[in-house]
C-alpha positions as CSV (number, residue, x, y, z in Angstrom):
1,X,30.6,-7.4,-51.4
2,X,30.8,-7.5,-47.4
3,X,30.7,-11.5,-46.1
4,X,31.3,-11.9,-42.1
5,X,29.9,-15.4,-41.8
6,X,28.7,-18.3,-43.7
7,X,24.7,-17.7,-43.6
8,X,22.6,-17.0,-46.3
9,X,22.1,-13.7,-44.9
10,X,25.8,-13.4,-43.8
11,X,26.4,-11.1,-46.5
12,X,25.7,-7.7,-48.2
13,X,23.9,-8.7,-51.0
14,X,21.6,-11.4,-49.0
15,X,20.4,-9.0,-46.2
16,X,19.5,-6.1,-49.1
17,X,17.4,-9.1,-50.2
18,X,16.1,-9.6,-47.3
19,X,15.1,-5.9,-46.7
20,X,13.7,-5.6,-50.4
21,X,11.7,-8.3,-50.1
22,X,10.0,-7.2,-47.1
23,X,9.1,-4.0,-49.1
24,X,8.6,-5.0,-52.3
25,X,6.1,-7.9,-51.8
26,X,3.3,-6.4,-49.6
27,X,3.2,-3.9,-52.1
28,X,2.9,-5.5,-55.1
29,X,2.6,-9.2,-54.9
30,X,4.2,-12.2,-56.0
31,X,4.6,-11.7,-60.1
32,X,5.0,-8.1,-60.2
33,X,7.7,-8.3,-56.6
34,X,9.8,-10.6,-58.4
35,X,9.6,-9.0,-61.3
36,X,11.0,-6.1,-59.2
37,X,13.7,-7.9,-57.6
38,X,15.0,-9.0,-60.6
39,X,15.1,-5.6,-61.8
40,X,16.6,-3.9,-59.1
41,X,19.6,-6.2,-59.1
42,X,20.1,-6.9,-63.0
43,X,23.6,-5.2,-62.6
44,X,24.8,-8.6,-60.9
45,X,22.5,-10.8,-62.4
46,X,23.8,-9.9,-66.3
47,X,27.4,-11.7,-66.0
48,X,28.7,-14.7,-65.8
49,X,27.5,-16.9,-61.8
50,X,29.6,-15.7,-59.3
51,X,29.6,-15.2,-55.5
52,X,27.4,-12.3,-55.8
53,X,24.7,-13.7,-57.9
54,X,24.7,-16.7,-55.5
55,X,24.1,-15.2,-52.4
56,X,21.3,-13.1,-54.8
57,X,19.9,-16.5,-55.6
58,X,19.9,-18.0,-52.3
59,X,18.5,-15.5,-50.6
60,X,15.9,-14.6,-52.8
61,X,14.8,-18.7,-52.9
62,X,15.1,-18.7,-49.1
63,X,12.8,-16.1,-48.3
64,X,10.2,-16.9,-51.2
65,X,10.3,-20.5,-49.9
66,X,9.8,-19.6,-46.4
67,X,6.8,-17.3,-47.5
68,X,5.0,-20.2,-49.7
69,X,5.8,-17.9,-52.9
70,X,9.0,-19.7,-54.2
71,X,8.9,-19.5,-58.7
72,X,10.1,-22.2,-60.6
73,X,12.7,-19.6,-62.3
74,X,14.0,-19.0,-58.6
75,X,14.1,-22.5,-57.4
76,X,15.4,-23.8,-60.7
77,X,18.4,-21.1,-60.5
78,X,19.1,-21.7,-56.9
79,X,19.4,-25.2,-57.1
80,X,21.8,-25.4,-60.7
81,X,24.3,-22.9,-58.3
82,X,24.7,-25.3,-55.4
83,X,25.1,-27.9,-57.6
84,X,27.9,-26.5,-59.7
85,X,29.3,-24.9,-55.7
86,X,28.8,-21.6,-56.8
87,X,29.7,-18.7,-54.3
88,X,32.6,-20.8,-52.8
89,X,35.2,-18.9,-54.3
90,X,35.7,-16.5,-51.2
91,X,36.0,-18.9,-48.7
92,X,38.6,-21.2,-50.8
93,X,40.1,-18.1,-51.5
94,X,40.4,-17.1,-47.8
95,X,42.2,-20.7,-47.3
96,X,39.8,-22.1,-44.5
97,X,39.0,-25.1,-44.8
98,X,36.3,-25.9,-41.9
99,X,34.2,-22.2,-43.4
100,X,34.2,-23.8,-46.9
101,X,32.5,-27.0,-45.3
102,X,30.3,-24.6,-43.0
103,X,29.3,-22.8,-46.4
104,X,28.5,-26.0,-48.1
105,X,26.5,-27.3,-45.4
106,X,24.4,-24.4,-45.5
107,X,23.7,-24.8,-49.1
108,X,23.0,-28.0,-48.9
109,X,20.4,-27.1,-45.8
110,X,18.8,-24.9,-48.2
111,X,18.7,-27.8,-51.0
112,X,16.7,-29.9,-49.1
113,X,14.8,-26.9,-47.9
114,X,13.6,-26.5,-51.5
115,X,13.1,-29.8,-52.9
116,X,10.3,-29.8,-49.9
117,X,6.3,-28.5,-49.6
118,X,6.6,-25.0,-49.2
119,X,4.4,-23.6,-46.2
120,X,1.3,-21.8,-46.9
121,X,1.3,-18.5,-48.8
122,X,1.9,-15.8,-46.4
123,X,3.1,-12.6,-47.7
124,X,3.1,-9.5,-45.0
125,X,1.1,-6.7,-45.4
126,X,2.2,-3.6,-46.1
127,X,3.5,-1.5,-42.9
128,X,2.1,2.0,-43.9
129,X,2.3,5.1,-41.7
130,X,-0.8,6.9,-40.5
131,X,-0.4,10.0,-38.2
132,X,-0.4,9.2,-34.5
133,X,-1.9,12.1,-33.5
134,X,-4.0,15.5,-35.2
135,X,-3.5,18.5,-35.0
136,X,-4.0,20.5,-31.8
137,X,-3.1,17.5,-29.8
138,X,-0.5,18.6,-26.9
139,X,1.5,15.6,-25.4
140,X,2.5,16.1,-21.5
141,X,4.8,13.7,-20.5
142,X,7.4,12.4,-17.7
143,X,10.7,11.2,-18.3
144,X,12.6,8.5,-16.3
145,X,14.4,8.5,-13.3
146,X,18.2,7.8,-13.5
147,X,17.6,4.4,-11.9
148,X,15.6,3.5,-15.5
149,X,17.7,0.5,-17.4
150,X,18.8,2.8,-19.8
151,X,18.7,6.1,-18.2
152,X,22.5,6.9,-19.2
153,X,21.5,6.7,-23.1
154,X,18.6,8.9,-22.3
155,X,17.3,12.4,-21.0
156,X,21.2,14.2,-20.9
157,X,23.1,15.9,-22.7
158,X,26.9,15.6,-22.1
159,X,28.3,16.5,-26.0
160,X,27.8,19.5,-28.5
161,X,28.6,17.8,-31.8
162,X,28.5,20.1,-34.6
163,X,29.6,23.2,-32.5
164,X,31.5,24.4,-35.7
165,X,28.5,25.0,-37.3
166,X,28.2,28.7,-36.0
167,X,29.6,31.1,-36.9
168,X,33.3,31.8,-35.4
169,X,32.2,34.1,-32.5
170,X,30.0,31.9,-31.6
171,X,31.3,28.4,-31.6
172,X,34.6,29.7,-29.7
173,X,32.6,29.9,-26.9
174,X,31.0,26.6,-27.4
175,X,32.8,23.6,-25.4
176,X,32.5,20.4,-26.8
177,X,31.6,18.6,-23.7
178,X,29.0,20.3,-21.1
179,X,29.9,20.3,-17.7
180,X,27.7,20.0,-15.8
181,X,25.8,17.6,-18.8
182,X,22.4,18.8,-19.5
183,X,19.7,16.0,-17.4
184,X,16.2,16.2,-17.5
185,X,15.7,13.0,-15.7
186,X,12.3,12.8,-13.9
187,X,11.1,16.1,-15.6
188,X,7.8,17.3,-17.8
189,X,8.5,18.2,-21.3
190,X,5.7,18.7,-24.0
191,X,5.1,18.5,-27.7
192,X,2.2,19.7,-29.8
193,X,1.4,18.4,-33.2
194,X,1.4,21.0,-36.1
195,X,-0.4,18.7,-38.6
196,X,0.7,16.5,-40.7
197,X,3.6,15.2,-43.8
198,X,3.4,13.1,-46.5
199,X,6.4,10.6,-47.5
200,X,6.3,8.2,-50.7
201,X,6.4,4.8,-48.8
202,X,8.3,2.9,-51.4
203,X,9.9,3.9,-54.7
204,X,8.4,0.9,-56.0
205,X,4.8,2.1,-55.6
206,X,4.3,5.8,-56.6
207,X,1.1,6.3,-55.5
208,X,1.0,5.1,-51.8
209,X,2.5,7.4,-48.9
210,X,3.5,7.0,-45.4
211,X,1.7,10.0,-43.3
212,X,3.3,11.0,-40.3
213,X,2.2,13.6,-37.7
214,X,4.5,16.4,-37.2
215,X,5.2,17.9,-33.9
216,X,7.3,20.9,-31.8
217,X,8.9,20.8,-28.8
218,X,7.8,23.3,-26.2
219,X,10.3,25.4,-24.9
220,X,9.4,24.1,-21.2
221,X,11.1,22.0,-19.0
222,X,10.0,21.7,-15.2
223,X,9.5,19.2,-12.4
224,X,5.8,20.3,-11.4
225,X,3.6,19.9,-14.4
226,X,2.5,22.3,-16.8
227,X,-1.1,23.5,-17.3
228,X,-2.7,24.5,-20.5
229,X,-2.5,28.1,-19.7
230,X,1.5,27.6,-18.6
231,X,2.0,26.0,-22.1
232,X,0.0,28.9,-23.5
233,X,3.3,31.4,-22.5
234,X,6.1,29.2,-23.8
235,X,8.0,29.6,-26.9
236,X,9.6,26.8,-29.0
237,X,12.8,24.9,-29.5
238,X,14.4,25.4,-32.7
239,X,17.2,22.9,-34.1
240,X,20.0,23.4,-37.0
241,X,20.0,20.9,-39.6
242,X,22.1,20.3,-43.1
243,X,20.2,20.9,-46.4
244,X,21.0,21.6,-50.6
245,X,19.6,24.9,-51.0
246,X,20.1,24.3,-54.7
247,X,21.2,21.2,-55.9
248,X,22.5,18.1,-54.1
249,X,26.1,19.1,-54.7
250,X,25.1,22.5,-52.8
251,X,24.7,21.8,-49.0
252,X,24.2,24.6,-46.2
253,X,22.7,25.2,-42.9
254,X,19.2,26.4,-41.5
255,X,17.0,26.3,-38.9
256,X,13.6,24.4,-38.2
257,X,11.2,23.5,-35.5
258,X,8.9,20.6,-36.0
259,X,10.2,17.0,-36.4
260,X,8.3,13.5,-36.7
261,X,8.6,10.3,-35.0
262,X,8.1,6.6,-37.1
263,X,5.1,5.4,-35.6
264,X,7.2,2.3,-34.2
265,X,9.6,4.2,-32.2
266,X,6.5,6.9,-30.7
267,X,5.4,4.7,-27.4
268,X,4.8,6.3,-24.3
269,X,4.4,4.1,-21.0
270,X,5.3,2.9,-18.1
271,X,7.8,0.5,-19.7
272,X,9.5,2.8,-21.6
273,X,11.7,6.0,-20.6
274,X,8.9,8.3,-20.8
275,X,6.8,7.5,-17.6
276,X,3.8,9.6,-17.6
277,X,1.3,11.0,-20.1
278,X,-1.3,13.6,-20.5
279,X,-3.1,14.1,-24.0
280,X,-5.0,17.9,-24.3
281,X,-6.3,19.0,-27.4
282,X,-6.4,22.5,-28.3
283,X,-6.5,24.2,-31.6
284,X,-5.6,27.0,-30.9
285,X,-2.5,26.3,-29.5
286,X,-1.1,25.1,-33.0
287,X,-2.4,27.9,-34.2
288,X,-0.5,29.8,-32.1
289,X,2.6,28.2,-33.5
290,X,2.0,28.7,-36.9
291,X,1.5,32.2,-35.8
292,X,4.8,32.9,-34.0
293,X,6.7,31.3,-36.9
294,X,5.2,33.1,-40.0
295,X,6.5,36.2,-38.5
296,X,10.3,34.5,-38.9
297,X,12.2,33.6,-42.0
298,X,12.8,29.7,-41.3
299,X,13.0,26.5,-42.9
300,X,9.2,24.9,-42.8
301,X,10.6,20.8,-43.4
302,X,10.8,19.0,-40.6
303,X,13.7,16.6,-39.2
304,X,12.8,12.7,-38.8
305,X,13.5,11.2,-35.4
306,X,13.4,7.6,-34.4
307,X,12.0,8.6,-30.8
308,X,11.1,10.9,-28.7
309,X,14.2,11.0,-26.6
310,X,16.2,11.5,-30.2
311,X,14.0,14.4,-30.9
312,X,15.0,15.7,-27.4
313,X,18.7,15.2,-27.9
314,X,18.3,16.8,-31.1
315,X,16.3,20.3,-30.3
316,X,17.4,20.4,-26.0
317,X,21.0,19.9,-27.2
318,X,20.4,24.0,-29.1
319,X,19.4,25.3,-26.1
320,X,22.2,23.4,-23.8
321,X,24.9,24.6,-26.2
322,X,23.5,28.1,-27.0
323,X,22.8,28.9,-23.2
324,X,26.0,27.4,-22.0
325,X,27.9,29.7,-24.1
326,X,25.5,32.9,-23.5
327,X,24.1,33.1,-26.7
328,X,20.0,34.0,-27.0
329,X,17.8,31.1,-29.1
330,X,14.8,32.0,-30.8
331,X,12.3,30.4,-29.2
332,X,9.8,32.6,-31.4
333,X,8.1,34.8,-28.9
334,X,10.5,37.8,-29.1
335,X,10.1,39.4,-32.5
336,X,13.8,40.8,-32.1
337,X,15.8,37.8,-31.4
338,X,17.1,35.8,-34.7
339,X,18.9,32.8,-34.0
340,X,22.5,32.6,-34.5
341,X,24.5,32.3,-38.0
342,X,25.6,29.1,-39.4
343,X,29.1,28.7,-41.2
344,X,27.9,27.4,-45.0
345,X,29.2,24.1,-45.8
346,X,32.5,25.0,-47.2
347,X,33.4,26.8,-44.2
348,X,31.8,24.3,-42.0
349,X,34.7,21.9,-43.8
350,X,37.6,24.4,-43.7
351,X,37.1,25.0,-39.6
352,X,36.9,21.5,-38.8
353,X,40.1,20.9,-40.9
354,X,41.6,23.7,-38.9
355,X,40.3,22.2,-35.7
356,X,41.4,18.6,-36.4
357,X,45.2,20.2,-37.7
358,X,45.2,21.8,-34.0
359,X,44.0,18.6,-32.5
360,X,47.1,16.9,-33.8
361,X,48.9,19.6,-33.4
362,X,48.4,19.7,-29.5
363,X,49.3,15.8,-29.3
């Protein structure tokens, strides 16, 4: 168990609580959520009351409380552990007095939060994913200018991580750091969704799924612009990833070229570090795609990104790396153009043990 501070939710176990009951809930409601809860932490809940089980407890009763859900089981248990000062032991143990008081008072805050009127039943809906766009859609859009708040986390490219994925010939030639780094500050990139994915939302309801729209990155990057037709005549960006070609205990590397973004983290305005838009459809255009990469023996998945800058860093950061050490992507319009091997995860592991023993070795 991980504790850096007094809270309820100070702790390990109390913000998994947290989390869990955010998911569980709205999905299944109050009997069957605690039900669930219960369940999912039985392992701690089956011996004898200890720190673990306490912050469990108090967590659990907190939130139920606060969302006018709070059982008699829950409240009952809560309460019998801050009488009996369960779930001191780590701060007598760590011999500070004024955190054991600070812990106490806390309890006792959440005693009296208890023995009051709860507030009115409120439990969240559900946060379920629906695609953003469909596809055939084709985003334009503008990136920020280096004077944006957070321009330096954004739009560049100054590190190859994972360079020792290729094979030998080919990551020799790969620096580690780019010089110059990589911008795209005030430039127009473009993305076209491919469709869409399905993801089960929560283990704890088998029959609802998060759907997602799926996208590519268009091999373009310019500061005029780009018209349909210009779009029409560009390739696009592949990325390496890591994934078990047989089992879990069997990783590797591949290729692939679409990638989604959580519906949260997609935003586009003026606020944000993408500072234009333009939405075309055309069907055709993901047709297109599909087209180019049936002809090429790739992986179909697609990589999850947080947003659209992410995506950038992930798919830009290929073609930085690649073209910085003369090496041809396949951007999928040249039939005759593969792109490069990857080392398999074994000897992924055995060159970066060689490159860390010459690291230290150089020191």
């Amino acid at each position: 168990m991980g504790s850096w501070g007094v809270g309820l939710y100070s702790n390990d176990i109390g913000c998994d609580i947290r989390d869990d009951c955010a998911e569980i809930y709205p999905l299944l409601g109050e009997e069957r959520g605690t039900a669930a809860v219960l369940e999912e932490y039985r392992d701690i809940l089956c011996g004898e009351p200890d720190n673990e089980s306490a912050n469990f407890w108090f967590a659990l009763a907190d939130w139920q409380w606060k969302h006018g859900i709070l059982s008699p089981l829950v409240k009952e248990t809560a309460l019998s552990l801050i009488d009996a000062r369960v779930g001191l032991d780590e701060w007598i143990e760590s011999g500070t007095p004024t955190d054991v008081k600070k812990r106490i008072e806390v309890t006792e805050k959440l005693r009296a939060q208890l023995l009051s009127p709860q507030p009115q039943k409120k439990i969240p809906k559900p946060k379920i994913a629906k695609p953003k766009h469909k596809r055939g859609d084709i985003i334009i859009f503008r990136t920020c200018g280096k004077d944006f708040e957070y321009a330096e986390t954004v739009w560049n490219i100054e590190h190859c991580t994972d360079r020792l994925t290729f094979a030998p010939d080919i990551s020799d030639k790969v620096s580690s750091v780019l010089s110059p780094p990589y911008e795209a500050y005030g430039k127009y990139l473009a993305i076209i969704c491919v469709g869409t994915e399905k993801e089960l939302h929560s283990k704890y309801a088998p029959d609802i799924f998060d759907e997602r729209s799926i996208y590519a990155f268009y091999d373009f990057i310019s500061d005029e612009k780009p018209t349909l037709d210009d779009l029409g005549r560009c390739g696009f960006l592949p990325m390496h990833f890591r994934y078990s070609p047989d089992s879990p205990d069997s990783l590797s590397y591949g290729w692939k070229y679409t990638f989604s973004l959580y519906t949260y983290g997609f935003r586009i305005s003026n606020r944000s570090s993408e500072k234009a838009i333009e939405k075309i459809f055309c069907a055709d255009e993901a047709e297109r795609f599909y087209g180019l990469f049936s002809k090429k023996d790739y992986c179909s998945e697609s990589t999850s990104c947080m947003e659209l800058f992410d995506a950038f860093s992930d798919f830009f950061e290929e073609k930085a790396r690649l073209g910085a050490a003369g090496v041809a992507y396949d951007n999928l319009l040249d039939p005759r153009i593969k792109n490069p091997p990857l080392r398999s995860d074994k000897e992924f592991a055995r060159a970066w043990r060689e490159e860390v023993k010459r690291e230290e070795e150089m020191i």
